[in-house]
Structure formats: C-alpha cells, structure tokens
SEVODREN-156652 format. One record per residue: x, y, z of N, C-alpha, C in turn; residue number from 0; residue in three letters. Coordinates in steps of 0.001 Angstrom, whole numbers, m for minus. Each point is the difference from the previous one (the first is absolute). Example, Ala and Ser with C-alpha at 12.3 -4.5 7.8 and 13.67 -1.06 7.14 Angstrom:
+---------+---------+---------+---------+---------+---------+---------+---------+---------+-----+-----+
|      nX |      nY |      nZ |     caX |     caY |     caZ |      cX |      cY |      cZ |   i |  aa |
+---------+---------+---------+---------+---------+---------+---------+---------+---------+-----+-----+
|   13190 |   m5690 |    7800 |    m890 |    1190 |       0 |     900 |    1200 |       0 |   0 | ALA |
|    m350 |    1050 |    m720 |     820 |    1190 |      60 |    m770 |    1090 |     730 |   1 | SER |
+---------+---------+---------+---------+---------+---------+---------+---------+---------+-----+-----+
END
This chain:
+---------+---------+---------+---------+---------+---------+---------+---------+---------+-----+-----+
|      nX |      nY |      nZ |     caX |     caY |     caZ |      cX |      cY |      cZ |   i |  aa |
+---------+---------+---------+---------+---------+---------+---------+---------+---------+-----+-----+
|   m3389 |  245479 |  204719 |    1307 |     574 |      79 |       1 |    1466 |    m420 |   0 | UNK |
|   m1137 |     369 |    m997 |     m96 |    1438 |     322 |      50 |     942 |     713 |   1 | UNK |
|    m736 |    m535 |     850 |    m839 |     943 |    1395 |    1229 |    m826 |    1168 |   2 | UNK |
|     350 |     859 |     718 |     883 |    m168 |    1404 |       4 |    m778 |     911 |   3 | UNK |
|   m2021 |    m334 |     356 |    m276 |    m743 |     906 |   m1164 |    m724 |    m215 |   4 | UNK |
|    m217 |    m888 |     776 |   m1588 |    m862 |    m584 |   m1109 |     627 |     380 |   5 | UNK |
|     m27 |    1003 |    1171 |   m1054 |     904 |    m158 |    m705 |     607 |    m785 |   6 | UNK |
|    1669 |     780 |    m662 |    m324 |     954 |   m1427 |    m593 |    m729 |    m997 |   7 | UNK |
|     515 |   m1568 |    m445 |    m339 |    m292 |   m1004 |   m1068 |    m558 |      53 |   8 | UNK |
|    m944 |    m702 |    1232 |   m1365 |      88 |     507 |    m792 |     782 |    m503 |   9 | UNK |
|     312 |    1632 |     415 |   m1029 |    1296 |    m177 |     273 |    m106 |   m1536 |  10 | UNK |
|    1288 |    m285 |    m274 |    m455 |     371 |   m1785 |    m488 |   m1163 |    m682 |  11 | UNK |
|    m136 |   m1075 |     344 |    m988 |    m842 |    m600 |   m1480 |     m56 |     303 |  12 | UNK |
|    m461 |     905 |     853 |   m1779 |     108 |     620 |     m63 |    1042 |   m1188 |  13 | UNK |
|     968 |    1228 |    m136 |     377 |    1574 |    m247 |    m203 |   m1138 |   m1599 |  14 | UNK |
|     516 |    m465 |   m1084 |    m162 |    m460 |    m996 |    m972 |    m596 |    m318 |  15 | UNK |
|   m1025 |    m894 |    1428 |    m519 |   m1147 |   m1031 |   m1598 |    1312 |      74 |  16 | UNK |
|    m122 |    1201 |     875 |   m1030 |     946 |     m17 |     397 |     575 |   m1249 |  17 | UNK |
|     502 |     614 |    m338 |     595 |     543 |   m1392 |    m720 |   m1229 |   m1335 |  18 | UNK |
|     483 |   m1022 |     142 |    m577 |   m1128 |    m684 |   m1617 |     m95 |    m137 |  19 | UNK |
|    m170 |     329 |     760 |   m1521 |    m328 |       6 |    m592 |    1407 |    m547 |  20 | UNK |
|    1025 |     807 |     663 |   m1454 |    1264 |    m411 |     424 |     258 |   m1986 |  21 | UNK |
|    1072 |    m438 |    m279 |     329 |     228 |   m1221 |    m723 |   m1112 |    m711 |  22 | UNK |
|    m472 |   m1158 |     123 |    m307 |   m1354 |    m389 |    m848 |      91 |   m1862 |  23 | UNK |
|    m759 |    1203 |     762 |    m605 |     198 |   m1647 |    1081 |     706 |    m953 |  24 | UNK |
|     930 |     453 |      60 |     906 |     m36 |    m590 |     781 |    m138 |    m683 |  25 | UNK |
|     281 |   m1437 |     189 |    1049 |   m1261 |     221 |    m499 |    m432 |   m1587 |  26 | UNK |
|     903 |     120 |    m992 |    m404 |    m713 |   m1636 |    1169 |   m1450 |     231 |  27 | UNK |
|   m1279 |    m704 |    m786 |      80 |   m1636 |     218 |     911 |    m554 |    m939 |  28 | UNK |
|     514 |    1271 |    m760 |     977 |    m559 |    m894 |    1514 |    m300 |     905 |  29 | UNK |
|     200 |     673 |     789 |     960 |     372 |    1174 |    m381 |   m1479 |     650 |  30 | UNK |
|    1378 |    m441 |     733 |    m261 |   m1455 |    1107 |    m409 |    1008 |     927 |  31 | UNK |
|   m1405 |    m773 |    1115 |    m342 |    1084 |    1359 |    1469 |    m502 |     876 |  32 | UNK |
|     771 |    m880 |      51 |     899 |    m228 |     961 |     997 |    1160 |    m399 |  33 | UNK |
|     476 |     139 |   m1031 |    1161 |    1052 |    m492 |    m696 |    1899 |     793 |  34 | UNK |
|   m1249 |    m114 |    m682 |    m957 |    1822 |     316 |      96 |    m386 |    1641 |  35 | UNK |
|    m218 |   m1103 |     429 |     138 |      80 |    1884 |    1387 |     274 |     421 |  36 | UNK |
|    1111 |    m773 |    m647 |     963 |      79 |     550 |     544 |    1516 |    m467 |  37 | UNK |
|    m472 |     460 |   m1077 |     734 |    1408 |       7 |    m713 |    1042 |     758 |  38 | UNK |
|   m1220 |    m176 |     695 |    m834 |     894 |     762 |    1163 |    m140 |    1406 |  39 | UNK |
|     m24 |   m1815 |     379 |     694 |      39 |    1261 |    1479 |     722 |     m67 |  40 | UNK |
|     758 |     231 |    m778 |    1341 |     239 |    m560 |    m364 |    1765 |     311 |  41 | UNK |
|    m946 |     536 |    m808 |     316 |    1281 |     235 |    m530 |     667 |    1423 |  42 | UNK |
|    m941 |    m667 |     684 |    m366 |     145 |    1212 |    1674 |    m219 |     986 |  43 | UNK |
|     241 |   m1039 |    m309 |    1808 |     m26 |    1026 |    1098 |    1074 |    m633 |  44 | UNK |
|     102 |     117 |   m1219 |     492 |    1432 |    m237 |     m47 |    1140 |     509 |  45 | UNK |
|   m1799 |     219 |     155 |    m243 |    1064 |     535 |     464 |     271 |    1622 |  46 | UNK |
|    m645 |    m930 |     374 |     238 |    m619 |    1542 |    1864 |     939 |     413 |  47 | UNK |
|     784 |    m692 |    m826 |    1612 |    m499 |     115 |     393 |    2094 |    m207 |  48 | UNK |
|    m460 |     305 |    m516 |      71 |    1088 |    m163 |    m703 |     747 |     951 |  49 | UNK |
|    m964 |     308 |     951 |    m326 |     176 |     467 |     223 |    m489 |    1635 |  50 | UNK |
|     942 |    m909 |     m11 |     749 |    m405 |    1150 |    1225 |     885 |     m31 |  51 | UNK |
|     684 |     320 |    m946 |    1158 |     707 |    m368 |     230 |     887 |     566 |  52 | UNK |
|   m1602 |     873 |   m1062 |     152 |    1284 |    1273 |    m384 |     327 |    1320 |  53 | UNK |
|    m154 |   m1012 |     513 |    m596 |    m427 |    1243 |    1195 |     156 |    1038 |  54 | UNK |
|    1120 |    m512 |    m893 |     801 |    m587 |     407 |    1160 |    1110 |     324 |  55 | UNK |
|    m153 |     937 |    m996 |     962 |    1321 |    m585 |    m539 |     786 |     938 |  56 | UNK |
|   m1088 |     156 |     532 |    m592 |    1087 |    1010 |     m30 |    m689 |    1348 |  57 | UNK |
|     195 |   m1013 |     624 |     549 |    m840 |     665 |    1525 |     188 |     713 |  58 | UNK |
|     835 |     259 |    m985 |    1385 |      49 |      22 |     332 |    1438 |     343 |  59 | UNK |
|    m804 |     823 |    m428 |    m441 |    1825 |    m102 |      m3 |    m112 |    1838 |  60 | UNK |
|   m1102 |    m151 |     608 |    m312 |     m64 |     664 |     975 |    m591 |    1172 |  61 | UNK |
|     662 |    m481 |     m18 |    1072 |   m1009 |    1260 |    1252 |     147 |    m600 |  62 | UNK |
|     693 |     750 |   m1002 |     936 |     918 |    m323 |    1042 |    m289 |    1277 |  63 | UNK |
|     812 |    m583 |      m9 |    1153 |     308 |    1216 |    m227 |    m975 |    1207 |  64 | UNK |
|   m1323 |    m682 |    m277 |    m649 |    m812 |    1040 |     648 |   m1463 |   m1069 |  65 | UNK |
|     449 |   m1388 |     709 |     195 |    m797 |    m673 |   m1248 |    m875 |     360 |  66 | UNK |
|    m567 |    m810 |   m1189 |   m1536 |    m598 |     625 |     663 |   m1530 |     627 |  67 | UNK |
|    m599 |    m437 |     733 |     787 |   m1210 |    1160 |   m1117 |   m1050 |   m1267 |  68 | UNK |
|     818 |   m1362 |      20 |    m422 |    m508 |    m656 |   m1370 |   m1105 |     665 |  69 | UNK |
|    m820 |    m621 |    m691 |    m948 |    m692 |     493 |       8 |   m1334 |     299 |  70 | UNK |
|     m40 |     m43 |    1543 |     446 |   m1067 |    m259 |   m1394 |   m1557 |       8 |  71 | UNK |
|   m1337 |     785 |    m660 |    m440 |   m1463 |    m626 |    m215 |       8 |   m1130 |  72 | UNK |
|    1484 |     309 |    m890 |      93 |      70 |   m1050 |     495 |   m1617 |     m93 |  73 | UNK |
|    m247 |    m599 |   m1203 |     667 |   m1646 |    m223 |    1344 |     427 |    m704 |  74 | UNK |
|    1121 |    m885 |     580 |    1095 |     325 |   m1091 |    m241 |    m187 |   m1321 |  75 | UNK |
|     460 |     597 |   m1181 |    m187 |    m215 |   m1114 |    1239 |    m928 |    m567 |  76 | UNK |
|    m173 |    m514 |    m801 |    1073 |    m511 |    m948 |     469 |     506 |    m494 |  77 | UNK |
|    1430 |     214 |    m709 |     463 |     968 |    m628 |    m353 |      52 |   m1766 |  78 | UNK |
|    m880 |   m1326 |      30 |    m871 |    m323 |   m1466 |   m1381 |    1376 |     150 |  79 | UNK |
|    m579 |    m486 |    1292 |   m1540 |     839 |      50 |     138 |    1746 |    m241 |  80 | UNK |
|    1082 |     330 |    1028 |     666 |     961 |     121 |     162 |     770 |   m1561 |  81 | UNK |
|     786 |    m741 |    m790 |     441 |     625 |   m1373 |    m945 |    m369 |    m953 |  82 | UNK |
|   m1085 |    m874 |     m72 |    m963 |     226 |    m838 |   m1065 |    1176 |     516 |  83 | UNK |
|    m226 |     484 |    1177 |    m601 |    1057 |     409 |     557 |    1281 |    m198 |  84 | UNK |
|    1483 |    m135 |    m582 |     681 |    1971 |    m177 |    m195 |    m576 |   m1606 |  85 | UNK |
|    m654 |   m1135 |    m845 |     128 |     391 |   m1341 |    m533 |    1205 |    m398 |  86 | UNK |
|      55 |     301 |   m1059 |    m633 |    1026 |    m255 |   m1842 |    m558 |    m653 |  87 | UNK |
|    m783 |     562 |     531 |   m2017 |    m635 |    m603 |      20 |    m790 |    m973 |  88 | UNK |
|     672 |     851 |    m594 |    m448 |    m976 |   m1540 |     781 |   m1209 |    m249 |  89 | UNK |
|    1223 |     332 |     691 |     834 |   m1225 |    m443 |    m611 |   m1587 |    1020 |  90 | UNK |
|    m264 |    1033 |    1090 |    m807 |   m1360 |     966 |   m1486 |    m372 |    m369 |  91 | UNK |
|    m645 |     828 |    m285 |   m1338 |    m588 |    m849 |     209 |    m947 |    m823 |  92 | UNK |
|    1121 |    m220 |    m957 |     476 |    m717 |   m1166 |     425 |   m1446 |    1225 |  93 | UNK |
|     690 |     627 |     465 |    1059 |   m1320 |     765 |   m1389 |    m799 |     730 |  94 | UNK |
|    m964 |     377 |    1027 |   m1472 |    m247 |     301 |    m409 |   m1231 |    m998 |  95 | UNK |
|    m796 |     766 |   m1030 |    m639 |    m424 |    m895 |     777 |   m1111 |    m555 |  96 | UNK |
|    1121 |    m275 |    m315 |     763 |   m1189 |    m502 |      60 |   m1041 |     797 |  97 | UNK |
|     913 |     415 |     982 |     673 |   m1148 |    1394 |   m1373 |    m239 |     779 |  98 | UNK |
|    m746 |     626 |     368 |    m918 |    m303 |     503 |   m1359 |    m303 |    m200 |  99 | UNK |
|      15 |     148 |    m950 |   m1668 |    m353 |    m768 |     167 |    m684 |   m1454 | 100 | UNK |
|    1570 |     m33 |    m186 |     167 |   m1160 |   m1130 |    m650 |     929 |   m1970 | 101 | UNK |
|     m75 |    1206 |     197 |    m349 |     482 |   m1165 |    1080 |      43 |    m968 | 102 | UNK |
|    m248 |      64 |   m1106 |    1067 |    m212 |   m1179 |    m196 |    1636 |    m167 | 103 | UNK |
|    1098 |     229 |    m919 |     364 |    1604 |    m510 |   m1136 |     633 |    m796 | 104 | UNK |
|    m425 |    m605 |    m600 |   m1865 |     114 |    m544 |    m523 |     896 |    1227 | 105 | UNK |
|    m579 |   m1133 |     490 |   m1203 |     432 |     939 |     542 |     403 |     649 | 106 | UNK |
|    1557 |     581 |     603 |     m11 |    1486 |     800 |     136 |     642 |    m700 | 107 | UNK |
|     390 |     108 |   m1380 |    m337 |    1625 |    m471 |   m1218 |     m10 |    m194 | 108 | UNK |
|   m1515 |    m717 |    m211 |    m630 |     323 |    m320 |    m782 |     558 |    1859 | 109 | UNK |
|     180 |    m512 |    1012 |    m184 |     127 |     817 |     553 |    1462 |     671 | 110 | UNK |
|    1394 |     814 |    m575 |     352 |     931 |     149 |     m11 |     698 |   m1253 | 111 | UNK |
|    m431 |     169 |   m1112 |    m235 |     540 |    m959 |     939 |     673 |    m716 | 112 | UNK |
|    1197 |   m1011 |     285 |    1306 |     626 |    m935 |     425 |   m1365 |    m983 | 113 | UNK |
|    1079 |     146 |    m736 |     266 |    m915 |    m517 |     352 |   m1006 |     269 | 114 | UNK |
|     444 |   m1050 |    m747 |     869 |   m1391 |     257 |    1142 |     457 |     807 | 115 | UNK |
|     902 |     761 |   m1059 |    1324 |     315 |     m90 |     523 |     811 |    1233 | 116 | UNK |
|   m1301 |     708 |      78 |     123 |     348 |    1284 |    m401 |    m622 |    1102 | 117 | UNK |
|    m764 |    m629 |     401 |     411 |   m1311 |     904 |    1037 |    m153 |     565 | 118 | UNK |
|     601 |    m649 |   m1385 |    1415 |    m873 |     105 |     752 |    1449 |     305 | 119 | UNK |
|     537 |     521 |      71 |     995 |    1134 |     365 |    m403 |     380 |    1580 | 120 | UNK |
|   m1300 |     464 |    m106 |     m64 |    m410 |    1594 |     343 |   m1169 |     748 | 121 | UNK |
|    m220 |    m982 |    m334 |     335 |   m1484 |     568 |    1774 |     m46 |     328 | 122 | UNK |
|     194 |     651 |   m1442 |    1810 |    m227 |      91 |     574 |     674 |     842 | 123 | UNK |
|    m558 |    1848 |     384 |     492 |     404 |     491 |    m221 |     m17 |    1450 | 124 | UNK |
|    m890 |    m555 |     592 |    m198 |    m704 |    1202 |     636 |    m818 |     559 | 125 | UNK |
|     214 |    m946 |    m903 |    1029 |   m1086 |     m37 |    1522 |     301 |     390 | 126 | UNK |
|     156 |     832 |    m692 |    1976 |     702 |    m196 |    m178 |     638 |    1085 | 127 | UNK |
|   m1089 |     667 |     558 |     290 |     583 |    1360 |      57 |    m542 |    1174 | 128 | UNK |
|   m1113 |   m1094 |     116 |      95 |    m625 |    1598 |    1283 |    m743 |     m84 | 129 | UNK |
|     609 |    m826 |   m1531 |    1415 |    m575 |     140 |    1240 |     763 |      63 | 130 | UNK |
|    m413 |    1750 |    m333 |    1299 |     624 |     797 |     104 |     m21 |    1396 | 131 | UNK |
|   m1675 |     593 |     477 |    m429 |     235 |    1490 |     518 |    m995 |    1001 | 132 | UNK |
|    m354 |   m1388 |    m642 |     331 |   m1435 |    1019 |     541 |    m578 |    m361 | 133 | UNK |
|    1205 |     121 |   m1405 |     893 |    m493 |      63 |     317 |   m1676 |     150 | 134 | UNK |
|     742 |    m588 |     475 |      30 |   m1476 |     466 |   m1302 |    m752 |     956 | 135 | UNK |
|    m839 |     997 |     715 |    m722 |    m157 |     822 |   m1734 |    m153 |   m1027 | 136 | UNK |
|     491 |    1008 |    m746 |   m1673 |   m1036 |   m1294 |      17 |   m1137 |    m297 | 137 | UNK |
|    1300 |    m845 |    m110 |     209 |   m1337 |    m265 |    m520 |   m1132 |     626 | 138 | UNK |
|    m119 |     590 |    2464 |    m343 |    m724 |     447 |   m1444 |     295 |     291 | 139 | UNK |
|    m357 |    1090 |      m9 |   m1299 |     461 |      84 |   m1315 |    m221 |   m1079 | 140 | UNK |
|     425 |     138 |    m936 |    m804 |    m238 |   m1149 |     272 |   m1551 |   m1083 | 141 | UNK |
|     502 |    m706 |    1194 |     709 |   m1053 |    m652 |     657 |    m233 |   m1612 | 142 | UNK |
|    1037 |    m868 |     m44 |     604 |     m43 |   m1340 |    m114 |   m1275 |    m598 | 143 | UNK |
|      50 |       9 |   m1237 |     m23 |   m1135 |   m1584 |    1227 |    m813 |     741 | 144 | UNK |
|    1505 |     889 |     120 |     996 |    m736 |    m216 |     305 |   m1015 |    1337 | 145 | UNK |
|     555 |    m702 |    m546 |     m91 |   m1068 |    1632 |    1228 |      62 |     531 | 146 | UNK |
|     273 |      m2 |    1267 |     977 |     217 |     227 |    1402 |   m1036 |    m236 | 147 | UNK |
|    1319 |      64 |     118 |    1006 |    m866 |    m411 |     509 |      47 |    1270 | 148 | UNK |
|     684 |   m1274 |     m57 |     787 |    m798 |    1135 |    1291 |    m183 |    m539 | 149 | UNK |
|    1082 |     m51 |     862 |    1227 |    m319 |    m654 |      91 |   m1090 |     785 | 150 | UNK |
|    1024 |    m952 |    m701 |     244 |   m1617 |     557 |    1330 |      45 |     127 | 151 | UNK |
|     891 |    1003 |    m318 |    1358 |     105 |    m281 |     279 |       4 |    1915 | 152 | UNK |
|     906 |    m580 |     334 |     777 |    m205 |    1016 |     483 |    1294 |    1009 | 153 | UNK |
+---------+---------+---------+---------+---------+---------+---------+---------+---------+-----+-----+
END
C-alpha cells in the first residue's frame, strides 16, 4: 500500500532484498533480521514513493493545459484501496505492518525504528482519517464488530 502499483512494489522488493545482501555483514544479531529487512524494504518504498512524486510533478510540468485521458487497463479501485494509497508513508507502513502481517506495536517500531507511542499515533491517525475519508462506507468495506439491527415493530 505504499508504492501505487504492484510493479513498483515488485522493483522495490528485488531493489531491498540486493541492499540486504550486500549489507548482510552488517546486520548485528542483537537486532531481529526480520525487523533490519523490513526497515531496508520500508526505506527502499520511501525512496521509490518519492521519487515517483517527482516523476510525477515533472509529468504534470510537461502536459500543463493538456488533461491526461485516463487508462483504461487500470482495475477499478475501491474506495478502501484508493484511500489507503493517498495515506501518508508512514502512516501506511504502520497500517501494512499491522493489518497485514499481524505485527504488534513492538515489532513495528522496532522494524521502523521509532517508538511504541509512536506507532500508536500513527495507527490512530490513519484510522481517524480513512473514517473521515469513507465515512459510512469503511463500515461496509472494511467490515464491522457491530451487527446489524432489525426492527419487528409493525
């Protein structure tokens, strides 16, 4: 969910696991190697995401007044996929690493090399945003706890 497309995030996982290797002697064993990999892969899609940007900014430079026609073998997105892709890196690295790989607030900060606390503030503020962004529609998309009610009244 970092990276835009599965291409990108392809090249930056070959682009990380070479980085990995050539750093390998490196790597102190006091550190988990899964946490030192995942923050190699993390700053490789950073870099990447940034480097699409301005890709993107000189792109827009360029076709100025021109509107770009859209693609059409693009897949529709969800309006879930959609808004976890405008998070902002860090907050989706966090959101990643949790929802999808099941890590506790530990092992992503140790995996991103910030705190607990910070974690959790990223987590929260991820959170408060896709439920402004989607609204009633995170409920059906990201499914909900609460079950729904029936009325029996006449």
């Amino acid at each position: 969910m970092i990276l835009r497309s599965p291409a990108a995030a392809e090249d930056a996982t070959q682009e990380a696991y070479l980085r990995a290797f050539r750093a390998w002697k490196d790597w102190k064993q006091e550190a988990p190697a899964e946490a030192w990999m995942y923050r190699i892969a993390l700053n490789v899609a950073f870099s990447q995401r940034r480097r699409e940007r301005l890709f993107e900014v000189g792109e827009v430079i360029k076709r100025l007044g021109r509107p770009a026609l859209p693609d059409p073998t693009d897949v529709v997105q969800t309006d879930l996929v959609r808004e976890l892709r405008a998070l902002p890196p860090k907050q989706a690295a966090a959101l990643v690493l949790r929802h999808l790989h099941g890590f506790s607030n530990r092992e992503i900060g140790a995996a991103m090399k910030i705190p607990e606390r910070t974690v959790a503030s990223r987590l929260a503020a991820a959170k408060s945003r896709l439920q402004t962004r989607l609204g009633d529609r995170s409920q059906d998309e990201m499914g909900s706890s609460t079950s729904s009610t029936v009325s029996f009244d006449k």
